[in-house]
GUFILUM-573473 format. One line per 2 residues: number of its first residue (from 1); for each residue x, y, z of C-alpha. Coordinates in pm, 1 decimal. Each point is the difference from the previous one (the first is absolute). Layout:
BEGIN
NUM = X Y Z ~ ...
//
This chain:
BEGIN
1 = -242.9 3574.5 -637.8 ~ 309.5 -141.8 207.8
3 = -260.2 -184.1 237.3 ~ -163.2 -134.4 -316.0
5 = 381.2 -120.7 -110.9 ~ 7.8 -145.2 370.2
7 = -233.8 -253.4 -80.4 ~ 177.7 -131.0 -294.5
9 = 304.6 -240.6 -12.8 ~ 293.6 181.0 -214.7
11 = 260.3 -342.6 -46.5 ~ 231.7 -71.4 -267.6
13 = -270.0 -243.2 -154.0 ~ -215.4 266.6 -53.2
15 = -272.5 272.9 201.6 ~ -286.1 -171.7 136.0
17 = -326.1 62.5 161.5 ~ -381.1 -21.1 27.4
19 = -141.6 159.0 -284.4 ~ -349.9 -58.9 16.5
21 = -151.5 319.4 75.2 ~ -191.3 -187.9 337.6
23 = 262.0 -95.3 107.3 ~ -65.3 -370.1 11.1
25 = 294.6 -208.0 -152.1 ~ -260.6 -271.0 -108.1
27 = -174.3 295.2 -224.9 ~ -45.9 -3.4 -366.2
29 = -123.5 357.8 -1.0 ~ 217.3 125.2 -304.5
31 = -39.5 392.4 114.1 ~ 316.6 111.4 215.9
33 = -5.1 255.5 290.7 ~ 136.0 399.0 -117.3
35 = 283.3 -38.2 259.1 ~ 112.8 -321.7 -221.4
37 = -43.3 209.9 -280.5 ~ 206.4 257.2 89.6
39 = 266.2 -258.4 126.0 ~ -33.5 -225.0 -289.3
41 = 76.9 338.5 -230.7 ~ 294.7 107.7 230.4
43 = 174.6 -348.8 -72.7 ~ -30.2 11.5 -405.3
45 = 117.9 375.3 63.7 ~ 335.3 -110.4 160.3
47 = 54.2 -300.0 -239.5 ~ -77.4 276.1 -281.7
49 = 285.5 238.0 180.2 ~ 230.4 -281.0 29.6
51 = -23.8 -92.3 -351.0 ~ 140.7 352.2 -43.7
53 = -383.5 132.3 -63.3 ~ -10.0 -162.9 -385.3
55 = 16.7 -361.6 -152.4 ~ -286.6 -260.2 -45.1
57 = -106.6 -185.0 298.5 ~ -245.1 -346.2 -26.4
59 = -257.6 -2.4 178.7 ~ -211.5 -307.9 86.1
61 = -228.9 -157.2 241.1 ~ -61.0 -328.1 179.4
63 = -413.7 -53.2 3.0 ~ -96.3 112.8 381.4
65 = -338.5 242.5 -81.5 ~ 239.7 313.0 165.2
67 = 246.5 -39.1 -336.3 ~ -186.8 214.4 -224.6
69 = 17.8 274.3 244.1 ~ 338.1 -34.1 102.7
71 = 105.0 -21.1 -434.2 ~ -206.0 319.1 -87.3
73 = 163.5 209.7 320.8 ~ 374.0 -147.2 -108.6
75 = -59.5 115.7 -361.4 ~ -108.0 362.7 87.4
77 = 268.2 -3.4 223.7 ~ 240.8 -74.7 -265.1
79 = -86.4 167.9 -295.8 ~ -4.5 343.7 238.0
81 = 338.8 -60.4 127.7 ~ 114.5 -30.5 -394.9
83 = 31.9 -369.4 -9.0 ~ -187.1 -183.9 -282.1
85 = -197.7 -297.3 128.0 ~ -65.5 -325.3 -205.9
87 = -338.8 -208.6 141.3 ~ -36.5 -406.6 12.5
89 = -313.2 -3.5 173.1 ~ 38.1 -357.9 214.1
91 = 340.3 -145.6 -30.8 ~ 186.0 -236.6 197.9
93 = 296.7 79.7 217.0 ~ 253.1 -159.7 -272.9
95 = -203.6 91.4 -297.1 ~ 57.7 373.8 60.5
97 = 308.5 -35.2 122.5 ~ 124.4 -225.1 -324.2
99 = -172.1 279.2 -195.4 ~ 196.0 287.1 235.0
101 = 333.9 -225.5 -98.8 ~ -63.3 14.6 -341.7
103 = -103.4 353.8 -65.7 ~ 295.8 127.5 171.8
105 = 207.6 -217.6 -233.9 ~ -136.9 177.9 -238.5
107 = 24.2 358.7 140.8 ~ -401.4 45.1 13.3
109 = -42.8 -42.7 384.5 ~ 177.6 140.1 338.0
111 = -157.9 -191.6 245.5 ~ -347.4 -199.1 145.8
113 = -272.5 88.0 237.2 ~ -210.8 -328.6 94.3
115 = -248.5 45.4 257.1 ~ -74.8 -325.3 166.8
117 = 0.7 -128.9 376.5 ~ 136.1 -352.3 -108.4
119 = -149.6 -251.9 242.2 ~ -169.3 241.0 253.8
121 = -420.5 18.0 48.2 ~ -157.2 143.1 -328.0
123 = -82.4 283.2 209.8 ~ 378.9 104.9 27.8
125 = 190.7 170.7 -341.1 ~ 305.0 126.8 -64.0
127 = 288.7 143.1 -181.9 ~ 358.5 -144.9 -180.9
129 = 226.1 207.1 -162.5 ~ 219.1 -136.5 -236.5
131 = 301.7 93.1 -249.9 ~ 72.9 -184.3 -341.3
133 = 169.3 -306.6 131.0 ~ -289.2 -189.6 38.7
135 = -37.2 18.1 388.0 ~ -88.7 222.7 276.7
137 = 208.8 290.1 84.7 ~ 277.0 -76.0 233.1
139 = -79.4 14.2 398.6 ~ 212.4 341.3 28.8
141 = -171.2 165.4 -267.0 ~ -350.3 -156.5 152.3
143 = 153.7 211.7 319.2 ~ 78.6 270.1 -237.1
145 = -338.3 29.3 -91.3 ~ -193.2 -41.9 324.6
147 = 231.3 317.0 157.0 ~ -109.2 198.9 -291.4
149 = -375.4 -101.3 28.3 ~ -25.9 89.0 365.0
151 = 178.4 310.1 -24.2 ~ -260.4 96.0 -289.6
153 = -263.5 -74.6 202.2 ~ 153.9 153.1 276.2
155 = -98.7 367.3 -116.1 ~ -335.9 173.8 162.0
157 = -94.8 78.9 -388.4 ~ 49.1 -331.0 -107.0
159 = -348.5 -131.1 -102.1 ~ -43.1 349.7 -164.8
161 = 372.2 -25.0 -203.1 ~ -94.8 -379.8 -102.5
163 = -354.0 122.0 -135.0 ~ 125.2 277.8 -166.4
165 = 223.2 -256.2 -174.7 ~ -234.3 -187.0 -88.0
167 = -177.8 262.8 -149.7 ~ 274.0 8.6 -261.0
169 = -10.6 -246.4 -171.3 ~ -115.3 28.1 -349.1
171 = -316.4 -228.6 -45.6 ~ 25.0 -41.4 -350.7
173 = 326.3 -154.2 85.6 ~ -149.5 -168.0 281.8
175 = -275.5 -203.8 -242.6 ~ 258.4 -67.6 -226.2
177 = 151.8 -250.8 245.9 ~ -295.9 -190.5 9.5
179 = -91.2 2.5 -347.1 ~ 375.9 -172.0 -64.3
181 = -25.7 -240.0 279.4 ~ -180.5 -273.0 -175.0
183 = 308.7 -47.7 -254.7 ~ 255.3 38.3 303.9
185 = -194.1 -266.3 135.1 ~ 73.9 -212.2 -295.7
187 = 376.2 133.0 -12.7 ~ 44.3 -109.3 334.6
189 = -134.7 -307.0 -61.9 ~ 187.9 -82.6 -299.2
191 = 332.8 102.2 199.6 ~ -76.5 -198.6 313.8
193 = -48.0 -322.6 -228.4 ~ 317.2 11.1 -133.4
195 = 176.2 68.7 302.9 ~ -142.1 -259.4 209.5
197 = 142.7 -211.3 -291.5 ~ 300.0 113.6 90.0
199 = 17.8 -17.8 316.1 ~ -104.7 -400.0 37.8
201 = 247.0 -107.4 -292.3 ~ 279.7 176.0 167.0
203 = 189.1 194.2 -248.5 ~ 300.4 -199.4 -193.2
205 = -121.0 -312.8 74.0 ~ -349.3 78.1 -148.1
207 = 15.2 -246.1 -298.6 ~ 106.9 -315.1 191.4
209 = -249.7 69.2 277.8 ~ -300.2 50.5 -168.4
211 = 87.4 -260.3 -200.5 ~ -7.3 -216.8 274.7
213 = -352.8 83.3 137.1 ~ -141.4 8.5 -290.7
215 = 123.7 -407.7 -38.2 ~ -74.4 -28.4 349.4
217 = -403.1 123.6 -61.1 ~ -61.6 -180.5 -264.7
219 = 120.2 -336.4 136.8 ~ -193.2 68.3 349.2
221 = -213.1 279.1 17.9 ~ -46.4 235.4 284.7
223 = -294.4 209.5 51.5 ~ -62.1 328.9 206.6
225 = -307.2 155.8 203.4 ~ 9.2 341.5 125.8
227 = -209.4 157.8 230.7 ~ 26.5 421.8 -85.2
229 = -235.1 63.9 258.8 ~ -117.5 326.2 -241.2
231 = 349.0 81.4 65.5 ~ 191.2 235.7 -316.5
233 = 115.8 -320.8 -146.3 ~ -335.1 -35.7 -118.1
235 = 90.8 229.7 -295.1 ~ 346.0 -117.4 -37.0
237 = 214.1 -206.7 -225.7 ~ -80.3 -337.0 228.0
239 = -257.6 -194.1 -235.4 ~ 222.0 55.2 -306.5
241 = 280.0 -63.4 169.7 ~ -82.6 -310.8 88.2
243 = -170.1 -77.1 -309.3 ~ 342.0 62.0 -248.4
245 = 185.9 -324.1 175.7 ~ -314.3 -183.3 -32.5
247 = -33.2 -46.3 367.7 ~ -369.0 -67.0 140.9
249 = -94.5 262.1 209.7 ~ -375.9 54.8 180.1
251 = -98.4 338.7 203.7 ~ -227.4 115.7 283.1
253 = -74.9 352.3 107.4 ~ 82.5 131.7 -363.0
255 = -207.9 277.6 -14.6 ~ 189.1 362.5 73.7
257 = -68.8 167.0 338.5 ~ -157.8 -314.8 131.1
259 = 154.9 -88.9 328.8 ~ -141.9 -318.0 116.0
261 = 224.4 -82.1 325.3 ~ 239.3 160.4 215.3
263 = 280.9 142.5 -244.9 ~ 314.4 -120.3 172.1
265 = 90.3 -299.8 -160.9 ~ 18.9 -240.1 329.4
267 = -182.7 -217.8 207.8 ~ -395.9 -22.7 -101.3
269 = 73.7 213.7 -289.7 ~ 134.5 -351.7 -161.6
271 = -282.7 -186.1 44.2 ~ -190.7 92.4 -295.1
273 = 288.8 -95.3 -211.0 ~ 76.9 -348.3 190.7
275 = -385.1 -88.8 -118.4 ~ 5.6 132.5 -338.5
277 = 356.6 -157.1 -109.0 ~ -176.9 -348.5 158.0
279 = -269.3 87.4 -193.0 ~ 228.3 56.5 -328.4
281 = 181.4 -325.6 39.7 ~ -330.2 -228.1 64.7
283 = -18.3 93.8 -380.6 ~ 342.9 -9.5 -83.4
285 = 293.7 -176.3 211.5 ~ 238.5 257.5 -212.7
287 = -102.6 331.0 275.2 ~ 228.6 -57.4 292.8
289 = 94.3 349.9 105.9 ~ -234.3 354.6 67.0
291 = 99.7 372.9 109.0 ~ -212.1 272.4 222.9
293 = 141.5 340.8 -108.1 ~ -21.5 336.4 223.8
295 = -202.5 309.9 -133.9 ~ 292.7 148.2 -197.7
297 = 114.0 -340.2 -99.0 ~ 322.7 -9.7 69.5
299 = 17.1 -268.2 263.5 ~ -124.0 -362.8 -90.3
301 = -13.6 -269.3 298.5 ~ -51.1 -347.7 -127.6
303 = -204.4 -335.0 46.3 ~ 99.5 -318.0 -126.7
305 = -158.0 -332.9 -48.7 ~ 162.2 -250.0 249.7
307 = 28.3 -334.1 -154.6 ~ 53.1 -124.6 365.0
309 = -298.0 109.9 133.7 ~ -223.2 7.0 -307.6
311 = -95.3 349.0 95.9 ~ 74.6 345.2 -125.6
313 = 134.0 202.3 282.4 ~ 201.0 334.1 77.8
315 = 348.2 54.5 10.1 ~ 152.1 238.0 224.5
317 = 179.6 336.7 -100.6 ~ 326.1 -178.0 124.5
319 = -63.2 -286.2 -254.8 ~ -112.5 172.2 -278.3
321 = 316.6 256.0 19.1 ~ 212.8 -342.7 80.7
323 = -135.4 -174.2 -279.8 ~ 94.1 288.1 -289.7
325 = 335.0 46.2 151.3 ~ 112.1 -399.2 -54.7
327 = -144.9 58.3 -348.7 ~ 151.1 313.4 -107.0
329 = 340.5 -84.9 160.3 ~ -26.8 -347.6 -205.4
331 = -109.6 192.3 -288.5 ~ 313.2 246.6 -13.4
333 = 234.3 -398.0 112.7 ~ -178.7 -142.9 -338.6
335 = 94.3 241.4 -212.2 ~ 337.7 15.8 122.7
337 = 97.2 -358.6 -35.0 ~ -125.1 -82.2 300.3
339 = 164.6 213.0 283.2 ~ -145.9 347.1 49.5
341 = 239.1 305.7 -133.2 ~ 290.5 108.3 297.5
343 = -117.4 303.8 193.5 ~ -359.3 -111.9 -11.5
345 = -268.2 141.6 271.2 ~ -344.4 -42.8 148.7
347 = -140.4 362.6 182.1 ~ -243.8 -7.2 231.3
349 = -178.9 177.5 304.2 ~ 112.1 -47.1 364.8
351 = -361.2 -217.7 90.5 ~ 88.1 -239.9 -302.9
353 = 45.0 -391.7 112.2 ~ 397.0 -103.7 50.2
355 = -133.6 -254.2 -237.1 ~ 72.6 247.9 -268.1
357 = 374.1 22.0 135.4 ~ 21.7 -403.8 -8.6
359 = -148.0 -39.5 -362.7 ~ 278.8 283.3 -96.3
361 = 273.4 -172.9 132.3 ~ -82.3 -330.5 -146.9
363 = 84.2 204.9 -327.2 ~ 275.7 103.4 123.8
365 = -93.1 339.2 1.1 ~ -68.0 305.2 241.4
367 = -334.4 134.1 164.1 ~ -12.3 371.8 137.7
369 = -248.5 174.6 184.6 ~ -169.4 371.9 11.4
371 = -284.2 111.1 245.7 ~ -332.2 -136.3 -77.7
373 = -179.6 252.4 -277.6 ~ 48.4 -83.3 -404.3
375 = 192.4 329.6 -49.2 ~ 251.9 -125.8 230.3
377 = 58.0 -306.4 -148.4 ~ -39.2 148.7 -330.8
379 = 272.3 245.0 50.8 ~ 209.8 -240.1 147.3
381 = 14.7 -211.7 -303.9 ~ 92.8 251.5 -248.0
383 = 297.6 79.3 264.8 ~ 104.0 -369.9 -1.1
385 = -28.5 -26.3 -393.3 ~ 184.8 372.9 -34.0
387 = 307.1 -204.1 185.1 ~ 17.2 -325.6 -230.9
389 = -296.4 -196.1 170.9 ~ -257.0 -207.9 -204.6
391 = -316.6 56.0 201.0 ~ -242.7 -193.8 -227.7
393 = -251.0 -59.9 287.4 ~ -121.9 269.7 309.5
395 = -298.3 10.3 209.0 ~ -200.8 32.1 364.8
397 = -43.0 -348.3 93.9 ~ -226.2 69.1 252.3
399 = -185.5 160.6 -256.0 ~ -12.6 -263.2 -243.1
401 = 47.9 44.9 -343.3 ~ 329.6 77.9 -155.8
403 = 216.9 237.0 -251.3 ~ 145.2 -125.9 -296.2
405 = 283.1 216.3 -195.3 ~ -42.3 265.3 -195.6
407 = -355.2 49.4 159.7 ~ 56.6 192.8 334.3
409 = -342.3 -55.6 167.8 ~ -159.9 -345.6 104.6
411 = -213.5 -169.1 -280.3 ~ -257.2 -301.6 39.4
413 = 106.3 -110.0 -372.2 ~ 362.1 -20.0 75.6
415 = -138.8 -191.8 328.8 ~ -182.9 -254.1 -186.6
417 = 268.0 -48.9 -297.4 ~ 254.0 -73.5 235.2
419 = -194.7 -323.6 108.1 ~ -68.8 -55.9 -368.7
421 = 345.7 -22.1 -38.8 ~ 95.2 -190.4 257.8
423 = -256.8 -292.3 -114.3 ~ -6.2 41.8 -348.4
425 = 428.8 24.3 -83.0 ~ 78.2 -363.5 24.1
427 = 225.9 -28.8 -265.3 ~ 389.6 166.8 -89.4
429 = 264.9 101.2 290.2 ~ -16.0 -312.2 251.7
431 = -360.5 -105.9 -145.5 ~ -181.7 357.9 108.2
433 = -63.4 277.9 292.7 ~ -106.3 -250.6 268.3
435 = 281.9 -283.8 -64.2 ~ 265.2 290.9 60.3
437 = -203.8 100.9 302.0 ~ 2.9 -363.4 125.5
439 = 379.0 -59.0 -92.2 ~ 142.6 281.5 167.2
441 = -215.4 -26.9 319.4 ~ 15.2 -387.1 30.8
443 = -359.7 -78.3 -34.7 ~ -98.3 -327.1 -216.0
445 = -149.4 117.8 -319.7 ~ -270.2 -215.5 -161.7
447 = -105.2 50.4 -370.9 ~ -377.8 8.1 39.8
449 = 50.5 274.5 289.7 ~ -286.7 255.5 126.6
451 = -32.4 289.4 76.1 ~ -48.6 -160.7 423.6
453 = 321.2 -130.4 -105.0 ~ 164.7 325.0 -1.7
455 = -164.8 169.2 256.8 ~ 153.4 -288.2 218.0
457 = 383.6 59.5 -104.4 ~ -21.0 339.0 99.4
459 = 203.6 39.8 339.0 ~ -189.8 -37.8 294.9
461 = -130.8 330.4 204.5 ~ -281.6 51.7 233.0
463 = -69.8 379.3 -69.9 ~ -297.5 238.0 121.7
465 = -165.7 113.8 -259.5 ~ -57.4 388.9 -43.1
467 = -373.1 50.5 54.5 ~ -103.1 -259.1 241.3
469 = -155.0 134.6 290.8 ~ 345.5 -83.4 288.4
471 = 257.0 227.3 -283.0 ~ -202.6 311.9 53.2
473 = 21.3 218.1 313.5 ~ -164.9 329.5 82.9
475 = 284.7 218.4 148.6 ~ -57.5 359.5 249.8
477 = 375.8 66.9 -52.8 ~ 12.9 232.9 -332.7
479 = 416.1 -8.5 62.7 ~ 121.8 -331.9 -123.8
481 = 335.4 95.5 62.0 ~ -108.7 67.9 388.9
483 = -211.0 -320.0 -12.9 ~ 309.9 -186.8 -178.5
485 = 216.9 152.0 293.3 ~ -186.5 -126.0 277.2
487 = -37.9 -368.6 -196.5 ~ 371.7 -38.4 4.3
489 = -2.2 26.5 359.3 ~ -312.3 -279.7 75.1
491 = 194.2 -193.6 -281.2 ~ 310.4 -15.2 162.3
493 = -102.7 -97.1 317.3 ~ -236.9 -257.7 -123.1
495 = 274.3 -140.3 -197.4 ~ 240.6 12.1 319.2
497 = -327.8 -256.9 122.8 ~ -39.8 -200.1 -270.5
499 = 297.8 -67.8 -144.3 ~ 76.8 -354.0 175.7
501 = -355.1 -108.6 -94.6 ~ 59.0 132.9 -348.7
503 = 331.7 -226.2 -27.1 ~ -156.1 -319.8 116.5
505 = -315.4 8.1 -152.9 ~ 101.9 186.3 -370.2
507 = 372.2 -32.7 1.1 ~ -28.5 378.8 -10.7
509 = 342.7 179.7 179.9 ~ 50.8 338.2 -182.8
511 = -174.2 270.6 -145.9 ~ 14.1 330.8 -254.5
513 = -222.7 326.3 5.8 ~ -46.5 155.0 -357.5
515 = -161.1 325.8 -36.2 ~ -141.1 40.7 -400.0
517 = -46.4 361.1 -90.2 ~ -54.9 58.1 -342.7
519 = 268.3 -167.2 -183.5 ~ 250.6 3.8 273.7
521 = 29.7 -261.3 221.2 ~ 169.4 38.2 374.7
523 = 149.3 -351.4 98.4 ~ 78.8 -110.3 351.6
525 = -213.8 306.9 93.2 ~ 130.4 95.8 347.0
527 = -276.0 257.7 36.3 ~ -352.8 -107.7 -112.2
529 = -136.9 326.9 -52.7 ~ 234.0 37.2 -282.9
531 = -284.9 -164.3 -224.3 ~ -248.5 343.3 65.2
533 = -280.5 -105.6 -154.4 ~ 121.4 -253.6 -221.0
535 = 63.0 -374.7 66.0 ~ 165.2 -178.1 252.5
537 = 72.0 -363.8 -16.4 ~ 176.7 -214.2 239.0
539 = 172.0 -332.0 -134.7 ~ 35.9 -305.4 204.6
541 = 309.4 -193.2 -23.7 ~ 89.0 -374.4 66.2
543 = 280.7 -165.2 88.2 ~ 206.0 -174.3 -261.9
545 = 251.3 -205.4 197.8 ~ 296.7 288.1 57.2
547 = -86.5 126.4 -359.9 ~ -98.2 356.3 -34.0
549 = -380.2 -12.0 157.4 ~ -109.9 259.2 -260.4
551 = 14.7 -233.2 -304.8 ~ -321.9 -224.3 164.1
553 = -295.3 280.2 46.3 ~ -253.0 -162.2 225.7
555 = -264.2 248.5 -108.8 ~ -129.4 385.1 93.9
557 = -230.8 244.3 147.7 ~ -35.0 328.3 -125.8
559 = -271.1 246.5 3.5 ~ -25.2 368.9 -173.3
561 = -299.9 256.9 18.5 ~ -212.7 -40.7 -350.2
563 = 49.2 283.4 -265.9 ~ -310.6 -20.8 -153.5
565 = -237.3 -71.5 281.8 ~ -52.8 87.2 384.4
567 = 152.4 -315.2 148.9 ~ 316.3 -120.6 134.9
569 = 106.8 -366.8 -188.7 ~ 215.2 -276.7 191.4
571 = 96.6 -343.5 -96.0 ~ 206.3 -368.5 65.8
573 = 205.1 -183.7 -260.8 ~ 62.5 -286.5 91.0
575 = 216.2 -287.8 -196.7 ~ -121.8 -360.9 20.4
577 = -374.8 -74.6 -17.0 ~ -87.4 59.7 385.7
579 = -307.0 180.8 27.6 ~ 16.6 59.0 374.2
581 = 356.3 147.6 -11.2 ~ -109.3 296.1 -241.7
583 = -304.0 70.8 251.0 ~ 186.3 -25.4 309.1
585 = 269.4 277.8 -190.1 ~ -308.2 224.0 -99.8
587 = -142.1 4.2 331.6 ~ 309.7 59.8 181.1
589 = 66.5 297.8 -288.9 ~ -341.0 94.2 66.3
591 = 31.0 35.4 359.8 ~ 299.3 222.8 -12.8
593 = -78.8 209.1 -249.8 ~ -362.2 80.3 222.8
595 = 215.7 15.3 306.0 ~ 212.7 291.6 -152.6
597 = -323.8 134.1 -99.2 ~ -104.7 64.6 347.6
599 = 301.8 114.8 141.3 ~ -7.7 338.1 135.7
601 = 126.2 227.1 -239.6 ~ 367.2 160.8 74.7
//
């Protein structure tokens, strides 16, 4: 059983592997292997023990073919360990985790199971565990959890102890699940409408906001195409969503379990939606933005039609995340006469753009940082608010997508109405959301703006993105700490090499290691292997005439082994719009990090 763990990925965003029962990660065989089985069991067995061995627990799927199975071994699991289990068939990631939020407000629910591999192959599945907050469990418990699973499996009677739970549980029990979970389908449903709600119109200043758009869409309409790639939005909340503001909105790849395209929501997998939103606006000028979702739904990258190059094209994860922060941070200045509330905050992970930093500072407010993962950031966000902190805005820039307050996982609907926002509030607290944007940054603000138009006042960065081909690296060395360890050393002495060239060319004359782990964050990091397995960052610093250096970032590398698949991530951020100075930091980061890769271990 423990070699059959081996081959999974236990992270704090949830356990991952190759389902299929081939083995192919490309598969859409639905059947899964008996070793999976038996693992798949052992998990809802520990969540079931940590829950104290009673409760409800949601259980839901995203639409890989390898669900089904997963959903009918959780159940058993469940119900023989004493839990009571509560089906939604296919749900999106914030759909069941509105519904977990609201039945533990309500004392019917303990916690969530949602088996999904987000972006990875459709061969690939997974597991999240959740609580009643509305968000993953936090990354100690996720550590908790994986100790307890692999010294379960650990046992030479394993297999036969899991089976013989299984055994257990009482099928009349076990039907009655899926007899309910058409109407906890609906539940769900009705619960995740009202909470996205919510979430977009941003609690006490609900009534003025919506308000707002609403004037906003019915002086200039904006319409919306979506490409769900079979994805579990497919049976959502998204077409009536859209529908009750009276907002245009066309679909591809509708139908459930459908996956036309690669799932991750980058590169090629935007085509599709670049040609149907040009498509959509031959007929009506009013479509001028689109979203590709992952197959759980959570994660929404954008397109836009650029009036500047009469073209629909891609943004990048950097934008999209950039974009949502300038309009939630203006959202939460409008409603507070124009300045955002003291103690305000933006979290996000350690590979997230210092563009994000700039844009918070231009509200005068803060921007903090946890180790790539959503749990991290997550967690660190109810810390900050637990303190006095407004954190109305989180997310993985590198990632794309974002996460608006009170939800606690990323949602393509808070994506998109975040841009609605920004172009349709034109009116109130300094004229509306992009005015305030433009005031307080210093950018000229013209009255018949676009949506190009804002993309171009964002601060200037050059960043790698996340899944092109340079940011991923195939690693021998399983000890990142060891590996970080012998980087430290090639770092220093390159920097001892380049650091004149670095001053004349980039103004560049200091730097600052960070190690990320978790939550915590290790600042002028004097050991790199202090950051284990989690991120390490190093910040560039210029030189502001005898002023403190640290004030003007040039930019970063960083780089941190992938939780949720086999690969070892790296990447520049660069400020300005030099394309050639964020490769020549990637390939200098990409050279050291190989060369400690090949160093003899010891």
């Amino acid at each position: 059983m423990i070699e059959t763990l081996d081959k999974m990925i236990l992270s704090t965003s949830g356990w991952r592997g190759i389902f299929a029962s081939d083995g192919n990660e490309e598969s859409v065989s639905g059947e899964i292997s008996e070793g999976l089985r038996t693992v798949v069991a052992a998990a809802a067995w520990v969540f079931a023990d940590y829950l104290g061995g009673k409760g409800c627990v949601l259980v839901g799927t995203d639409t890989r073919p390898t669900g089904p199975a997963i959903a009918g071994v959780v159940i058993r699991a469940l119900l023989a360990k004493g839990c009571t289990a509560r089906f939604l068939g296919v749900a999106a990631a914030p759909e069941i985790m509105a519904a977990a939020r609201d039945a533990g407000s309500s004392g019917t629910a303990n916690g969530f199971i949602y088996i999904s591999a987000s972006h990875n192959p459709v061969g690939h599945n997974g597991i999240k565990f959740g609580l009643t907050d509305g968000g993953v469990v936090p990354g100690e418990t996720a550590v908790r959890l994986a100790g307890a699973l692999r010294s379960l499996l650990a046992g030479e009677d394993a297999r036969a102890r899991i089976e013989t739970l299984l055994d257990k549980a009482d099928e009349a029990a076990f039907q009655a699940v899926y007899a309910c979970a058409p109407e906890e389908k609906r539940r769900a449903l009705a619960v995740y409408g009202g909470f996205a709600q919510e979430v977009w119109m941003g609690g006490n200043s609900a009534d003025s906001i919506v308000r707002a758009v609403r004037k906003g869409l019915g002086a200039d309409a904006i319409g919306i195409v979506a490409d769900l790639n079979g994805s579990a939005r497919t049976v959502s909340i998204d077409r009536e969503f859209f529908a009750g503001l009276g907002i245009p909105f066309r679909v591809i790849n509708g139908e459930k379990g459908k996956i036309a395209h690669r799932i991750v929501p980058e590169g090629e997998s935007l085509v599709p939606c670049c040609r149907l939103l040009e498509e959509a606006r031959r007929e009506n000028p009013a479509f001028m933005l689109g979203y590709v979702c992952d197959c759980d739904g959570d994660r929404g990258n954008l397109v836009i039609w650029d009036e500047k190059a009469r073209a629909a094209r891609p943004l990048a994860a950097q934008e999209v995340f950039a974009l949502a922060v300038v309009a939630e941070m203006a959202h939460l200045a409008w409603t507070n006469g124009g300045v955002a509330p003291s103690h305000t905050c933006v979290v996000v992970n350690d590979a997230t753009s210092m563009r994000i930093d700039t844009i918070a500072q231009v509200f005068h407010a803060k921007c903090f940082h946890a180790e790539t993962g959503e749990a991290n950031v997550v967690a660190l966000a109810r810390q900050m608010r637990e303190i006095g902190w407004t954190v109305r805005i989180l997310g993985e820039g590198a990632a794309g997508g974002n996460i608006t307050h009170p939800s606690a996982v990323r949602d393509p609907l808070a994506t998109v109405m975040a841009i609605v926002k920004l172009l349709a509030v034109r009116d109130g607290v300094q004229g509306g959301l992009y005015r305030l944007w433009c005031d307080l940054s210093g950018h000229i603000y013209r009255p018949d703006f676009t949506l190009s138009d804002i993309i171009e006042s964002l601060p200037a960065f050059v960043t790698t993105s996340s899944y092109e081909k340079e940011a991923v690296l195939h690693v021998k060395t399983e000890d990142h700490a060891l590996l970080k360890e012998r980087y430290q050393r090639i770092f220093e002495r390159e920097w001892a090499a380049r650091k004149d060239k670095l001053a004349a060319k980039y103004g560049i004359v200091a730097y600052e290691a960070i190690a990320y782990k978790g939550t915590e964050v290790v600042r002028s990091c004097k050991e790199f292997r202090e950051a284990g397995r989690g991120g390490l960052r190093i910040i560039f610093f210029r030189d502001r005439r005898g002023n403190d250096c640290k004030h003007r970032a040039f930019g970063f590398i960083w780089m941190r082994g992938s939780g949720t698949e086999k690969v070892f991530r790296i990447m520049a951020d660069v400020r300005g719009n030099d394309k050639a100075a964020e490769r020549e930091f990637l390939a200098w980061q990409t050279r050291m990090v190989l060369e400690a890769d090949g160093m003899e271990k010891g």
